[in-house]
N, C-alpha and C positions, 0 to 999 in steps of 0.2 A: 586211278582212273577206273571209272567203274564200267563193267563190259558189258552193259545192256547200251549205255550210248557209244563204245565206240562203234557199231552199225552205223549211227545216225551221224555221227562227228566226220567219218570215210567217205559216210554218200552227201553229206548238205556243207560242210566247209572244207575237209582236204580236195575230194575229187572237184568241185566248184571251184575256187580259189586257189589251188596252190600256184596255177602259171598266171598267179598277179600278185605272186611274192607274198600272199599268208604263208605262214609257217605253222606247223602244228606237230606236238611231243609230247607224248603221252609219258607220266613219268608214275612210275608202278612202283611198291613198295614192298619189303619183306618175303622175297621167295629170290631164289636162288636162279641163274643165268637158264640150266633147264624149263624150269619151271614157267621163267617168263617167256621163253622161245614157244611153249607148247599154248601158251596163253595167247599171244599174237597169233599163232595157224587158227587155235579156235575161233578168233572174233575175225579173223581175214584181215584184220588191215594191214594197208600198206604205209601208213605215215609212223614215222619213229617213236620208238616206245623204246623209253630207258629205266634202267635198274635204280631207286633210289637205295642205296646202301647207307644204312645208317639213319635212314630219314633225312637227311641234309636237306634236299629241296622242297620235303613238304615242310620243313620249319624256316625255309627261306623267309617265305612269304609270310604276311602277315593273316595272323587268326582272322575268322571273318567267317560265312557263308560258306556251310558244308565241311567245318575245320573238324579236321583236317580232311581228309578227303571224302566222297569222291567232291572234287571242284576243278571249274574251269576258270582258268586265269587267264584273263585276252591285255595284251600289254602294245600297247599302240604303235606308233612310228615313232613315236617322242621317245618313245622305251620307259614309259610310266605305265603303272597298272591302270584300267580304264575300266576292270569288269572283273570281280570273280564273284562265281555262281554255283553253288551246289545239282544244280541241272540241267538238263540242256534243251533248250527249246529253238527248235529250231528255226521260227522265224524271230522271234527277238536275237538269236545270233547271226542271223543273216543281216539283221536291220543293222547291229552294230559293225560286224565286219564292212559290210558296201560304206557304212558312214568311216570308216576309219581309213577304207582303200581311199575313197575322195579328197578325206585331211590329207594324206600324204601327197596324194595326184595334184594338189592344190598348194603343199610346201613349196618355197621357189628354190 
């Protein structure tokens, strides 16, 4: 995750969204448990940011936009990828987040 947008990722979709059930997890690569601790104080966020050790979850996903990182991967209510993105802009992920909270608001 690249830490010029976690500012923009805290203030336009965790602090917006999270009490309507967005989730948002920052997953960080090759630096050790310190390292990512003083990384999180630096950028201030408060949405979870985890260790990938070994790279496991950035090879989860499939190659694409921004591979391997920094990318954002937005995974719907269906639990299907619907988006990954090498940047972040913040109203085209506002359009797709509000469109994805409805699909679900609209599942019976």
């Amino acid at each position: 995750m690249c830490s010029l947008e976690l500012p923009d990722i805290e203030a336009s979709l965790w602090q917006v969204y999270r009490d309507r059930g967005v989730i948002v997890v920052g997953i960080h690569s090759g630096e050790n448990a310190a390292q990512l601790a003083a990384f999180v104080e630096q950028t201030g966020v408060t949405f979870p940011i985890v260790q990938d050790e070994g790279t496991r979850a950035q090879l989860a996903f499939p190659p694409g936009v921004g591979f391997p990182y920094p990318r954002d991967v937005v995974i719907g209510p269906d639990m299907t990828i619907r988006s990954i993105r090498n940047s972040y802009n913040v109203a085209e992920m506002d359009a797709l987040i509000a469109g994805l909270i409805a699909e679900r608001d609209r599942a019976p």
